[in-house]
Each structure stands twice: as structure tokens, then as C-alpha cells.
N, CA, C and O atoms as CSV, one atom per row, in Angstrom:
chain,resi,resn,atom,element,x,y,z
A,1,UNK,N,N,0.857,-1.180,0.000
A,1,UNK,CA,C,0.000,0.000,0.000
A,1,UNK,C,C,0.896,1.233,0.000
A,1,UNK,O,O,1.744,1.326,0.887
A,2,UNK,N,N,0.762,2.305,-1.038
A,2,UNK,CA,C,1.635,3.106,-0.991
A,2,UNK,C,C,0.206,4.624,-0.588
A,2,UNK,O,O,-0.915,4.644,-1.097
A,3,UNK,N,N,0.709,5.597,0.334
A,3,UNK,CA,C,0.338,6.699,0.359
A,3,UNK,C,C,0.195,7.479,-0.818
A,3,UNK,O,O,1.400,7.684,-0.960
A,4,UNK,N,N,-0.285,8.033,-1.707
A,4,UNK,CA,C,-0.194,9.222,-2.507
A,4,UNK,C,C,-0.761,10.255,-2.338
A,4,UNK,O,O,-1.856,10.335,-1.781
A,5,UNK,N,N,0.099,11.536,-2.937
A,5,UNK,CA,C,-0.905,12.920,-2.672
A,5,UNK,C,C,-1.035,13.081,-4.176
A,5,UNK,O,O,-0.072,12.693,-4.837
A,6,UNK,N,N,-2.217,13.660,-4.903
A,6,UNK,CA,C,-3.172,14.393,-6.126
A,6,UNK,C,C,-3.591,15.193,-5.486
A,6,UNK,O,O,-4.364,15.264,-4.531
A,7,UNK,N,N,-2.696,16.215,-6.418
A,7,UNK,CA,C,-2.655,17.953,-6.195
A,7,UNK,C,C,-3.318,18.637,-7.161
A,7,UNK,O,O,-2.692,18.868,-8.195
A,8,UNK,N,N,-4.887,19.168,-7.029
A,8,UNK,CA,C,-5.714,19.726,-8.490
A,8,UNK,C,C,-5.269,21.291,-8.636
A,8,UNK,O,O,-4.833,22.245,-7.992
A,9,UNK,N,N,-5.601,20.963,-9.672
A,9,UNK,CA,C,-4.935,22.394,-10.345
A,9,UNK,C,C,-5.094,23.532,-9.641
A,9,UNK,O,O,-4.218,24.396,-9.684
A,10,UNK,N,N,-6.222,23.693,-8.899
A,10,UNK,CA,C,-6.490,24.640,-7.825
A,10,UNK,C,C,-5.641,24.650,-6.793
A,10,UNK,O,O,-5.300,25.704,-6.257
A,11,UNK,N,N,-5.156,23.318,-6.361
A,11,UNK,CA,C,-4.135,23.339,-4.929
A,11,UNK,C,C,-4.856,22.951,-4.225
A,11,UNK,O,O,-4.673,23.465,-3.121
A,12,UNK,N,N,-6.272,21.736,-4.245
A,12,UNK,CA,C,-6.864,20.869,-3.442
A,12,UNK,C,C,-5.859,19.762,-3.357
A,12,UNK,O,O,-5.347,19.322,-4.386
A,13,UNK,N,N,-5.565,19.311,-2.214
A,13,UNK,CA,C,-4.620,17.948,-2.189
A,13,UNK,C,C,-5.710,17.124,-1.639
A,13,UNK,O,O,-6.514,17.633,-0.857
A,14,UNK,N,N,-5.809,15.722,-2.037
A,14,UNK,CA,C,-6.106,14.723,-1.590
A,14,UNK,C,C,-5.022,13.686,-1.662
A,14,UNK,O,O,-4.493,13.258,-2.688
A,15,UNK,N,N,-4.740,13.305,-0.270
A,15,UNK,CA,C,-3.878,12.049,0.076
A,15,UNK,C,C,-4.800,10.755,0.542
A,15,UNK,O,O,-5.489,10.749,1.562
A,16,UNK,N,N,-4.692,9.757,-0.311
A,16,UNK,CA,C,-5.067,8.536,-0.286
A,16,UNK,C,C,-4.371,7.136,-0.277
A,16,UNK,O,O,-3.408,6.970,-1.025
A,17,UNK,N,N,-4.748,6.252,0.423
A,17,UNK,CA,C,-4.003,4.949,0.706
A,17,UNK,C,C,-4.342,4.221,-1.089
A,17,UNK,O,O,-5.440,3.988,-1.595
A,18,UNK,N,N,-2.731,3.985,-1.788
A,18,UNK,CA,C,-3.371,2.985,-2.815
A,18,UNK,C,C,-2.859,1.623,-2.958
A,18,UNK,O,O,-1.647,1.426,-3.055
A,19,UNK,N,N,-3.794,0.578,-2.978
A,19,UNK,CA,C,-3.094,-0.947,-2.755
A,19,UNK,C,C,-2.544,-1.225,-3.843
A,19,UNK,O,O,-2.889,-0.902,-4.980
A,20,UNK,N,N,-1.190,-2.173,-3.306
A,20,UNK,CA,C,-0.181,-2.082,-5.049
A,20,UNK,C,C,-0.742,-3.045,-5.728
A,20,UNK,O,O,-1.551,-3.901,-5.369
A,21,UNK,N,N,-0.160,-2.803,-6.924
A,21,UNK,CA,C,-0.601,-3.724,-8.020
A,21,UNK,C,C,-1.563,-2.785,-8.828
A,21,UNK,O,O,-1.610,-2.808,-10.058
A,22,UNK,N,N,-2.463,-1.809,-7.907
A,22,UNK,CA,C,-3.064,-0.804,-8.843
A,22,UNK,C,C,-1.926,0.083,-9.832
A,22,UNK,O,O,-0.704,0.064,-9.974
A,23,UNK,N,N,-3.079,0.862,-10.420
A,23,UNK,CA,C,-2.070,2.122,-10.979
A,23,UNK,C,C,-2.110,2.848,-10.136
A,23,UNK,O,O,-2.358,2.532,-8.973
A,24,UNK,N,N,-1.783,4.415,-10.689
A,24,UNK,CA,C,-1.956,5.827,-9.803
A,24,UNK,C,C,-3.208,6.035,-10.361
A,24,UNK,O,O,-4.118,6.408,-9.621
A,25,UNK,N,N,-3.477,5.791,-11.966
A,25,UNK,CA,C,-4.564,6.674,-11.991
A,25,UNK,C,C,-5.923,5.559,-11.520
A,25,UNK,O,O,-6.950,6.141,-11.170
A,26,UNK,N,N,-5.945,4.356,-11.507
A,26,UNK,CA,C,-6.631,3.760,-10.504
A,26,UNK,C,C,-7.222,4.138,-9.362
A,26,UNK,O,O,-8.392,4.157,-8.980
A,27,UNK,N,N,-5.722,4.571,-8.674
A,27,UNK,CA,C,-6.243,5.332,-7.255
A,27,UNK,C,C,-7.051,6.523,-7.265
A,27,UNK,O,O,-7.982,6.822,-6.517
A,28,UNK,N,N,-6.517,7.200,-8.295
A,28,UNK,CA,C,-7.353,8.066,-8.862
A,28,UNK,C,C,-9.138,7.749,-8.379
A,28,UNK,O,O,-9.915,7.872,-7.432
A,29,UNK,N,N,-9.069,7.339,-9.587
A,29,UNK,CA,C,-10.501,6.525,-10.112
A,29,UNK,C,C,-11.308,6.251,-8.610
A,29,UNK,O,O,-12.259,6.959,-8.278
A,30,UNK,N,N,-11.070,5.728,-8.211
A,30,UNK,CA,C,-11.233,4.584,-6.740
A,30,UNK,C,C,-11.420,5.297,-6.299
A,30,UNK,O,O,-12.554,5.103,-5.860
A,31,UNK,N,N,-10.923,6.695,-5.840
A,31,UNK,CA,C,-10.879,7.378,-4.710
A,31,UNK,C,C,-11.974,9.537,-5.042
A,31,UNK,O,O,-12.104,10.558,-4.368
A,32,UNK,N,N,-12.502,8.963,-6.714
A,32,UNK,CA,C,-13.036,10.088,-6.783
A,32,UNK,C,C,-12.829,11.698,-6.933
A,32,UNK,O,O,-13.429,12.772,-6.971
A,33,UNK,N,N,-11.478,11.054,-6.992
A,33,UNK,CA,C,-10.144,12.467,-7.107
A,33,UNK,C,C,-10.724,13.036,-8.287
A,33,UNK,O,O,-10.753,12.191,-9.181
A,34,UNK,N,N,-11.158,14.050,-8.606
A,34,UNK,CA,C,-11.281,15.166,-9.906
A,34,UNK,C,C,-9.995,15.309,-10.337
A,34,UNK,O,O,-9.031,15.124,-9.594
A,35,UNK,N,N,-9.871,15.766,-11.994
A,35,UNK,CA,C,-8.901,15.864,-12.776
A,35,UNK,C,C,-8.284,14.902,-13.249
A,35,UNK,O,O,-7.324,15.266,-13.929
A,36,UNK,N,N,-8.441,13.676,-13.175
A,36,UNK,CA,C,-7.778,12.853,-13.546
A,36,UNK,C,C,-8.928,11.865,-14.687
A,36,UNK,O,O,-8.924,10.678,-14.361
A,37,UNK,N,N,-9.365,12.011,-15.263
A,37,UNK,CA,C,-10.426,11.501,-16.111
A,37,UNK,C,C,-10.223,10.041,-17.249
A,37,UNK,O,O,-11.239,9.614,-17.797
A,38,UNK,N,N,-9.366,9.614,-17.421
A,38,UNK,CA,C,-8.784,8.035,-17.746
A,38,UNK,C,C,-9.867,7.468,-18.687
A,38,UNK,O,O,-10.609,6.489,-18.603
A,39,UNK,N,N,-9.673,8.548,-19.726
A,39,UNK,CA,C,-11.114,8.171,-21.036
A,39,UNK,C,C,-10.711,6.649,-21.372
A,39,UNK,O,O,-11.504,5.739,-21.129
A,40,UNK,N,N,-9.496,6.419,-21.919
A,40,UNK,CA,C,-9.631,4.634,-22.554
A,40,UNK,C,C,-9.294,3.852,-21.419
A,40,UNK,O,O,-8.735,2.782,-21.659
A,41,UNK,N,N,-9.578,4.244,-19.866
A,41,UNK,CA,C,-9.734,3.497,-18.657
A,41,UNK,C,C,-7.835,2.436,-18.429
A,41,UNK,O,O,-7.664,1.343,-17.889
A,42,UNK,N,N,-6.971,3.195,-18.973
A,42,UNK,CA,C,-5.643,2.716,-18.739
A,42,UNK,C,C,-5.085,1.924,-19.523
A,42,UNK,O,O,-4.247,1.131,-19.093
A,43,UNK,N,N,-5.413,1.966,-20.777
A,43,UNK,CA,C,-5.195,1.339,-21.890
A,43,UNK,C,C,-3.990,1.601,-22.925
A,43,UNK,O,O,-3.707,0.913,-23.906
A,44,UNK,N,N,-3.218,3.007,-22.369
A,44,UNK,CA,C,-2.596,4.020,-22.753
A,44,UNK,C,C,-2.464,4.450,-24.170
A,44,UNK,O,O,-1.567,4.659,-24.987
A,45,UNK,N,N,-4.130,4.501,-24.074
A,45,UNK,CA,C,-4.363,5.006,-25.651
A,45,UNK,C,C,-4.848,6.815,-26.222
A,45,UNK,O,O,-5.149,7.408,-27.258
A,46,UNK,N,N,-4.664,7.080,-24.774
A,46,UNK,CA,C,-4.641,9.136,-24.263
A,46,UNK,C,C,-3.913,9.797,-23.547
A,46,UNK,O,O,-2.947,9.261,-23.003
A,47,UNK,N,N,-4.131,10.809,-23.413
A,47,UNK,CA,C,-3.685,11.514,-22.473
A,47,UNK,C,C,-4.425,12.060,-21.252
A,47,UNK,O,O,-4.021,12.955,-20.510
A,48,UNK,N,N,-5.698,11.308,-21.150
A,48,UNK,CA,C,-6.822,11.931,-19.952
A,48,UNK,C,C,-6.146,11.791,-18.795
A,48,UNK,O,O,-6.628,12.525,-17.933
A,49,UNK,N,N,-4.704,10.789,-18.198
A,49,UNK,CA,C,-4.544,11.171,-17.261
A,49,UNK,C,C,-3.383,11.301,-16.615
A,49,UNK,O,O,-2.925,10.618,-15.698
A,50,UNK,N,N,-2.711,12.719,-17.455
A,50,UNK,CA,C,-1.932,13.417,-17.646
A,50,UNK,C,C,-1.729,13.900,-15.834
A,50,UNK,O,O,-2.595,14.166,-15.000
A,51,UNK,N,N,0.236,13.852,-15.682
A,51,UNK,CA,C,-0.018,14.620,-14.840
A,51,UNK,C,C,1.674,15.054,-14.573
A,51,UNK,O,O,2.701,14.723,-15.166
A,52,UNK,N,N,1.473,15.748,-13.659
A,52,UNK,CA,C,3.305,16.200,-13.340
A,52,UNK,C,C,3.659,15.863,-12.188
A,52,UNK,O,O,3.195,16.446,-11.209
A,53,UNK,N,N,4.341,15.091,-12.098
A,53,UNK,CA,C,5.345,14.419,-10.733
A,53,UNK,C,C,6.245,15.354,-10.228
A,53,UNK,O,O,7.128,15.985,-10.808
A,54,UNK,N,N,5.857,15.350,-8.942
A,54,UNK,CA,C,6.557,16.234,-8.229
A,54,UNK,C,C,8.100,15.676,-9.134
A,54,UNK,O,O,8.331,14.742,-9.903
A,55,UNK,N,N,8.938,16.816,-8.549
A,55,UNK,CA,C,10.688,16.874,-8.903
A,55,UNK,C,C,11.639,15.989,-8.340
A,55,UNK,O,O,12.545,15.409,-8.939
A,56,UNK,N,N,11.309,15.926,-6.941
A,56,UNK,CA,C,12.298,15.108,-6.082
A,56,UNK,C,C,11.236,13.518,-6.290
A,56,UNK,O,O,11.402,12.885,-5.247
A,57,UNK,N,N,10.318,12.770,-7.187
A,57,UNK,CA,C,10.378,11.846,-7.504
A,57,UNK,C,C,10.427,11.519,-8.921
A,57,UNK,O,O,10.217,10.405,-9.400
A,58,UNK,N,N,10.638,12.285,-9.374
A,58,UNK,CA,C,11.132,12.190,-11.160
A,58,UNK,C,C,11.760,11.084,-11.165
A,58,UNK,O,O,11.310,9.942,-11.267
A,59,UNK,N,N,13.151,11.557,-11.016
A,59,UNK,CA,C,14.242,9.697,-10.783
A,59,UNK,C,C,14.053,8.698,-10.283
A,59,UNK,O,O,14.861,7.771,-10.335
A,60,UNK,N,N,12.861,8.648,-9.637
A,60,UNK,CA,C,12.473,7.685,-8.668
A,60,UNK,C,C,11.351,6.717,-9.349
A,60,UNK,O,O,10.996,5.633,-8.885
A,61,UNK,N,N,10.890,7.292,-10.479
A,61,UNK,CA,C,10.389,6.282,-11.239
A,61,UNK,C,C,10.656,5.492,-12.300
A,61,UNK,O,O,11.343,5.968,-13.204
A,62,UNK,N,N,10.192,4.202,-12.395
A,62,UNK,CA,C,10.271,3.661,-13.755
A,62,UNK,C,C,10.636,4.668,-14.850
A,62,UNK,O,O,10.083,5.767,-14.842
A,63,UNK,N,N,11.933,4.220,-16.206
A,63,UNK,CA,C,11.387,4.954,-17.222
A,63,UNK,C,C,10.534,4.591,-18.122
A,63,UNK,O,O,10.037,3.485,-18.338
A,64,UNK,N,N,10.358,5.855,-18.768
A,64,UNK,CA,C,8.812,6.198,-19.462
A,64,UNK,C,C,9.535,5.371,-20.453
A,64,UNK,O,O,10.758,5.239,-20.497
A,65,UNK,N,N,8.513,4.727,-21.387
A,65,UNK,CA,C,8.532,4.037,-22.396
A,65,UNK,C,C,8.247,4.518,-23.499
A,65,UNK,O,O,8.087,5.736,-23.419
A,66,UNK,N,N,8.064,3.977,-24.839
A,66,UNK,CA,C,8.037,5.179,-26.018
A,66,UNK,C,C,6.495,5.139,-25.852
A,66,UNK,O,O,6.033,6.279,-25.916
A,67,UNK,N,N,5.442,4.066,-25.634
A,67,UNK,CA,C,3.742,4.606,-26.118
A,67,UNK,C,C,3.625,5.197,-25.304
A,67,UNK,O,O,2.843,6.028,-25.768
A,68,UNK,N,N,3.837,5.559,-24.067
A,68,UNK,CA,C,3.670,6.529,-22.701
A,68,UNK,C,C,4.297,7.977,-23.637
A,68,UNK,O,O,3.677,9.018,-23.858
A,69,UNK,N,N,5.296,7.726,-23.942
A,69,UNK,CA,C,6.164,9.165,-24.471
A,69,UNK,C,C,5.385,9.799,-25.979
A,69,UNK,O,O,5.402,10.927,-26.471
A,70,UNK,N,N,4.771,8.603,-26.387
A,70,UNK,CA,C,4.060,9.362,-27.785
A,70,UNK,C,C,2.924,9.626,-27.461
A,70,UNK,O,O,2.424,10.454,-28.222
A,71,UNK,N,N,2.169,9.243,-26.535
A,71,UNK,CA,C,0.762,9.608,-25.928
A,71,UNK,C,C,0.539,11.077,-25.135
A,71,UNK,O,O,-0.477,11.766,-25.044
A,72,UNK,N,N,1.772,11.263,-24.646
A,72,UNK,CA,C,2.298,12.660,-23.711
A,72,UNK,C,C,2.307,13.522,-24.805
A,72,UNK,O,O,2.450,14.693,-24.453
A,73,UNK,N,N,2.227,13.394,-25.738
A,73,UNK,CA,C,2.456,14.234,-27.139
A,73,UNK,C,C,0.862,15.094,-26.882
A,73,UNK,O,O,0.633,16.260,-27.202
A,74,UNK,N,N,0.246,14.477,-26.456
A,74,UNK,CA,C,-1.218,15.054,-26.868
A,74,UNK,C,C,-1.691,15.873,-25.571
A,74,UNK,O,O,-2.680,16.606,-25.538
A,75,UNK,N,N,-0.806,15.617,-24.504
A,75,UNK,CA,C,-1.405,16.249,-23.295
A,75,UNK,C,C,-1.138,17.826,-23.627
A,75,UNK,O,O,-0.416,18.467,-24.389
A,76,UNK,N,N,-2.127,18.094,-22.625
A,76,UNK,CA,C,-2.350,19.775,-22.568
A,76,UNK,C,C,-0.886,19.851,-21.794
A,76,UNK,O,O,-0.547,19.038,-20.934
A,77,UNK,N,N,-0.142,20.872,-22.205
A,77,UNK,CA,C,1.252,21.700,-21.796
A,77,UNK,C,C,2.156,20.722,-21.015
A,77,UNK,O,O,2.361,21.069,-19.852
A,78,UNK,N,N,2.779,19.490,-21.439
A,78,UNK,CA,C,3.640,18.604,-21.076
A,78,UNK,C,C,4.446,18.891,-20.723
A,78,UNK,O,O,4.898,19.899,-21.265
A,79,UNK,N,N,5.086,18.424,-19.838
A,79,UNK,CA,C,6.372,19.072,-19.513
A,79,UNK,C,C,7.672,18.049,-19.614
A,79,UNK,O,O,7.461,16.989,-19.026
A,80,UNK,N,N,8.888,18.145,-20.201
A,80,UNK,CA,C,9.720,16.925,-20.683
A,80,UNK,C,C,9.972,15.935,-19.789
A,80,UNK,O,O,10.088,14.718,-19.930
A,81,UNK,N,N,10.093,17.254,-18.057
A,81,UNK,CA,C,10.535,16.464,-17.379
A,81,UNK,C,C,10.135,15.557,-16.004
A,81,UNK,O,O,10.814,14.793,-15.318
A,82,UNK,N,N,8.408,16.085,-15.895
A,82,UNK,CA,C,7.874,15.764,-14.940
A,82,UNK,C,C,6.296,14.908,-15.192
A,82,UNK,O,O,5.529,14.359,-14.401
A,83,UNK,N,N,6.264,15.121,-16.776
A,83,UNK,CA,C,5.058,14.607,-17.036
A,83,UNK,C,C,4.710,13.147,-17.151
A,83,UNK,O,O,5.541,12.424,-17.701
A,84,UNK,N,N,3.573,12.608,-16.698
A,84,UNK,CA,C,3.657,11.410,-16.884
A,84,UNK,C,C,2.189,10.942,-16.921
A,84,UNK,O,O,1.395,11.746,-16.432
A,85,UNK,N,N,1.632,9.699,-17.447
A,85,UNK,CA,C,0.900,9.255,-17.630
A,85,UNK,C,C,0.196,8.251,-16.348
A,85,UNK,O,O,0.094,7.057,-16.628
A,86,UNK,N,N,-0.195,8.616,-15.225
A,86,UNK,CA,C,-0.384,7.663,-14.235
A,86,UNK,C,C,-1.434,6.214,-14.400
A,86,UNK,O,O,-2.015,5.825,-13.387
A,87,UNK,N,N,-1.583,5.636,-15.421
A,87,UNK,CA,C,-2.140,4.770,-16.261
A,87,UNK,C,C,-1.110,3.625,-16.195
A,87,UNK,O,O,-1.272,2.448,-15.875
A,88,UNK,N,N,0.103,4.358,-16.623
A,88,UNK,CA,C,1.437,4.314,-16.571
A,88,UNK,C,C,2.276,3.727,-15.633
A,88,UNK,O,O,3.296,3.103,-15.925
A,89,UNK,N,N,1.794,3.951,-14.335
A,89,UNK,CA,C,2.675,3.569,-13.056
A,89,UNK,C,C,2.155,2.986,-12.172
A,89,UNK,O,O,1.134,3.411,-11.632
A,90,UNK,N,N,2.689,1.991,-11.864
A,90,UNK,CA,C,2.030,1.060,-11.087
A,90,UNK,C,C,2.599,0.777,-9.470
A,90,UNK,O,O,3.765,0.614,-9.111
A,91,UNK,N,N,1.383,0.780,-8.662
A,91,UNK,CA,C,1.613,0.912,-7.451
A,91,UNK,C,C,2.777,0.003,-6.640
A,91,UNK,O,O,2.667,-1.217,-6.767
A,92,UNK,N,N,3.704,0.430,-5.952
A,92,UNK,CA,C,4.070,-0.539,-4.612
A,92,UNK,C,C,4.620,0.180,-3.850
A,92,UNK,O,O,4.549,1.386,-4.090
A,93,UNK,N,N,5.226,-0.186,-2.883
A,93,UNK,CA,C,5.759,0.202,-1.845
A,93,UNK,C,C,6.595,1.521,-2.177
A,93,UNK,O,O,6.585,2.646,-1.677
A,94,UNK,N,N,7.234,1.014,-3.089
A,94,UNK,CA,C,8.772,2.444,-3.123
A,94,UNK,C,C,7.699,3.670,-3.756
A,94,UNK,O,O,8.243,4.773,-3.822
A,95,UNK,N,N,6.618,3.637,-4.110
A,95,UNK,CA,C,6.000,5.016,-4.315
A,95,UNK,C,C,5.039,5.499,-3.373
A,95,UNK,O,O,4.265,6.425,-3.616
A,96,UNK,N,N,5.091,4.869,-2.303
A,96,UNK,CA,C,4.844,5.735,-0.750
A,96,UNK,C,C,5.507,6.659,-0.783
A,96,UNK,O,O,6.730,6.734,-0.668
A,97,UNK,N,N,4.572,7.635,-0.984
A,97,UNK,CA,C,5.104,9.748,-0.909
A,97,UNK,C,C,4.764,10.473,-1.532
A,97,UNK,O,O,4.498,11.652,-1.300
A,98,UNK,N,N,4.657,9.292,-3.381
A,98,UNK,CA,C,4.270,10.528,-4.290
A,98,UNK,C,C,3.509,11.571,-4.652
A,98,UNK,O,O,2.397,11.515,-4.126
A,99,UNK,N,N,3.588,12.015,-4.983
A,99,UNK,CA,C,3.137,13.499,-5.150
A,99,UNK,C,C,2.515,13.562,-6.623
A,99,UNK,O,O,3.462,13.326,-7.372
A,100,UNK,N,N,1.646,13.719,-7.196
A,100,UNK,CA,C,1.565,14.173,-8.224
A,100,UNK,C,C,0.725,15.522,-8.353
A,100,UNK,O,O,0.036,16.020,-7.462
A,101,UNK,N,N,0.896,15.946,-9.475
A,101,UNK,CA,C,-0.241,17.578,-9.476
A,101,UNK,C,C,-0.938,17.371,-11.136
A,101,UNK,O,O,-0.465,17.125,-12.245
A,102,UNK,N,N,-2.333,17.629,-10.571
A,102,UNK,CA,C,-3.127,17.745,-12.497
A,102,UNK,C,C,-2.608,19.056,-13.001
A,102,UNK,O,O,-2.418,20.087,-12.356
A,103,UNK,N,N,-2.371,18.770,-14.552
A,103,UNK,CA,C,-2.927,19.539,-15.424
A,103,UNK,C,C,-4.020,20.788,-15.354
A,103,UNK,O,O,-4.956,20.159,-14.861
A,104,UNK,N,N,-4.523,22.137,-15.518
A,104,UNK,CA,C,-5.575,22.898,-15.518
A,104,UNK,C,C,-6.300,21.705,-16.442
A,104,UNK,O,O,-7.312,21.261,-15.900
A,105,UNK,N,N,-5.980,21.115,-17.706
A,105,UNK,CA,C,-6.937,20.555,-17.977
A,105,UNK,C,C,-6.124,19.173,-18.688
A,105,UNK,O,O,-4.942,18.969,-18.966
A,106,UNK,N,N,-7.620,18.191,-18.854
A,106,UNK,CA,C,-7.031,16.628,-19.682
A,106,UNK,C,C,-7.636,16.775,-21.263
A,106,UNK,O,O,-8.818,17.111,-21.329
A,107,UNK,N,N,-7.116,16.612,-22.189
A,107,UNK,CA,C,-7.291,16.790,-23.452
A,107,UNK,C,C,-7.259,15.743,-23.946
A,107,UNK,O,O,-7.402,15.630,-25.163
């Protein structure tokens, strides 16, 4: 079970318990978090659930793969180095902390 915080574009944080083996944007989902909208439901066939990882866990994740990296193509204002697809990342232990923040919007 890893802790996560989803930070909405406004600067609402919700921190939620997510059991591994999920994704992030799972936890998402599960937990009713706004902004995170997962149109082809984690299929990584969009960008609905676009988001930016905090800085001090950038390195700390898996790397991005190329359909994650060509799908980021479509998100609203990507950023090279923090953006990521939480569809994408899958829960365990070592991502107890993360942080992520939405997008103003999912495209």
C-alpha cells in the first residue's frame, strides 16, 4: 500500500491509501479524485490522465517508455521532465510519498 498525494490544479490535495498492483490513476478513479479523467480506462491510448510528478520523484520512477512518451504528445502543456501518464505507473511500496499535481486541464 503506498500513500499518494493528487494535487488539483487549484491546490486541493487529496492524500489517499493505494493498494499495489493498482495504478496511480486507478487510485485516482477509486478514490473520486477530480482531474484525472482516464477516457480509454488505462489502456494508454490518451492523455486523460496526464499529470506532473513532483521533482524530487522524477528519478524515482520507472522509465517512461516510447507509447507513454508518444501519448504525452497530446497532453495539454507537457512538460519533458515531470510529465507522466499515471495509467502508466504502477503501485508498490517504493512510491509511498508521491506526489503528483493535475494539469488545468485533460485533453
Amino acid at each position: 500500500m503506498a500513500k499518494i498525494t493528487y494535487i488539483e490544479f487549484n491546490g486541493t490535495e487529496h492524500v489517499v491509501d493505494v493498494a499495489n498492483g493498482l495504478t496511480v490513476m486507478e487510485g485516482a478513479r477509486d478514490n473520486g479524485i477530480p482531474g484525472i479523467e482516464a477516457d480509454c480506462g488505462g489502456a494508454c491510448a490518451c492523455s486523460t490522465c496526464h499529470v506532473y510528478v513532483h521533482p524530487d520523484w522524477v528519478p524515482k520512477l520507472p522509465a517512461i517508455e516510447a507509447m507513454e512518451e508518444d501519448m504525452l504528445d497530446f497532453a495539454f502543456e507537457p512538460d519533458k521532465e515531470r510529465s507522466r501518464l499515471t495509467c502508466q505507473l504502477k503501485v508498490s511500496d517504493a512510491l509511498d510519498g508521491l506526489v503528483v499535481q493535475m494539469p488545468e486541464k485533460q485533453i
